[in-house]
LUMVEXNU-115468 format. One record per residue (C-alpha): residue in one letter; x, y, z. Coordinates in steps of 0.2 Angstrom, whole numbers, padded with zeros to 4 digits, always signed. Layout:
// residues N
AXYZ
...
// end
This chain:
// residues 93
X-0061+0552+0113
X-0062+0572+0110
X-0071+0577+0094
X-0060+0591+0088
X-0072+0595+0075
X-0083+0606+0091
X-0075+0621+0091
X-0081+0623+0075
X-0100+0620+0073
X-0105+0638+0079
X-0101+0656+0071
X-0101+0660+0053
X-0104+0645+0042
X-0103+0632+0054
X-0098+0615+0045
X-0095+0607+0030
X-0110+0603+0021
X-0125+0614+0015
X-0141+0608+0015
X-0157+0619+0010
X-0149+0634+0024
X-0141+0622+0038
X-0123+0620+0039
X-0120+0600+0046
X-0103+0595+0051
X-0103+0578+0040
X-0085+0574+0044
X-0078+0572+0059
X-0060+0571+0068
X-0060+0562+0085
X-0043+0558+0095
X-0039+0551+0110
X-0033+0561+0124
X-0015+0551+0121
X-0013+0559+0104
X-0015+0577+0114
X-0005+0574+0128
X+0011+0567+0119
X+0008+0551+0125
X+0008+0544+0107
X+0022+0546+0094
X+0011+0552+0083
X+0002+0568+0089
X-0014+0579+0085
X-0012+0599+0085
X-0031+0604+0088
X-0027+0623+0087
X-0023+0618+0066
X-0040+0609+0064
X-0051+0619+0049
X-0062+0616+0037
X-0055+0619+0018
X-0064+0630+0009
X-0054+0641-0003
X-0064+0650-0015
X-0061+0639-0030
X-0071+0624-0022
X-0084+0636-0016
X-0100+0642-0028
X-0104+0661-0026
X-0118+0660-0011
X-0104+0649-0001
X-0109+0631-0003
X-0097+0618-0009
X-0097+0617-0031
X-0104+0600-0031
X-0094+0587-0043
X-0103+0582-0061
X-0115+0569-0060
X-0122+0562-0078
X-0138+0558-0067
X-0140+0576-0063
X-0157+0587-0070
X-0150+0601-0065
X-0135+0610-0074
X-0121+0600-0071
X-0102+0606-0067
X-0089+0598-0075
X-0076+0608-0064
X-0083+0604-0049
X-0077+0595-0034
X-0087+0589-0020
X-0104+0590-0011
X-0093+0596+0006
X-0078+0606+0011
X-0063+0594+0018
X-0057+0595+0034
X-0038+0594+0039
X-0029+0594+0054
X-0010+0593+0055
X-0002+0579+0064
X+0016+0581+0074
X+0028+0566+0075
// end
C-alpha cells in the first residue's frame, strides 16, 4: 500500500486539520501499487491528489469554518462546514 496523502504533509499548510498551530493530516488515501500500475480496472491518478480548501470553507487565518454545534460555548456558525479540509483524488477507469 502507497499513502498518497505524503507528498503533501510538508510546505505551506501542510494537512487538513488545524489544531492549536499544527497542521495533522487526518484523512488519508492509500492504494495499492495495482491501482498505479494499470493493473486494476479502476485506477488512481496520484499527481491529482489535494486537499480542498476553497476560500468559502476556510475562516480568515486559514483554518477549516467548523460546522454549528448547539453544544458549542463559543460563537457558533451556522454556515459552517466542517472541522477539516476534504481531500480528493480522481480515479481513471
Amino acid at each position: 500500500m502507497l499513502n498518497l496523502m505524503w507528498p503533501l504533509m510538508s510546505g505551506h499548510d501542510p494537512g487538513t486539520y488545524l489544531y492549536d498551530s499544527d497542521w495533522s493530516m487526518l484523512d488519508q488515501f492509500l492504494v495499492s501499487y495495482g491501482m498505479l500500475r494499470g493493473a486494476s480496472p479502476v485506477r488512481a491518478d496520484p499527481a491529482s491528489v489535494r486537499v480542498f480548501r476553497p476560500d468559502i470553507i476556510r475562516e480568515s487565518g486559514g483554518r477549516p469554518r467548523r460546522f454549528s454545534r448547539p453544544s458549542a460555548k463559543s460563537g457558533m456558525d451556522a454556515d459552517g462546514y466542517s472541522d477539516h479540509f476534504p481531500i480528493t483524488l480522481q480515479l481513471l477507469v
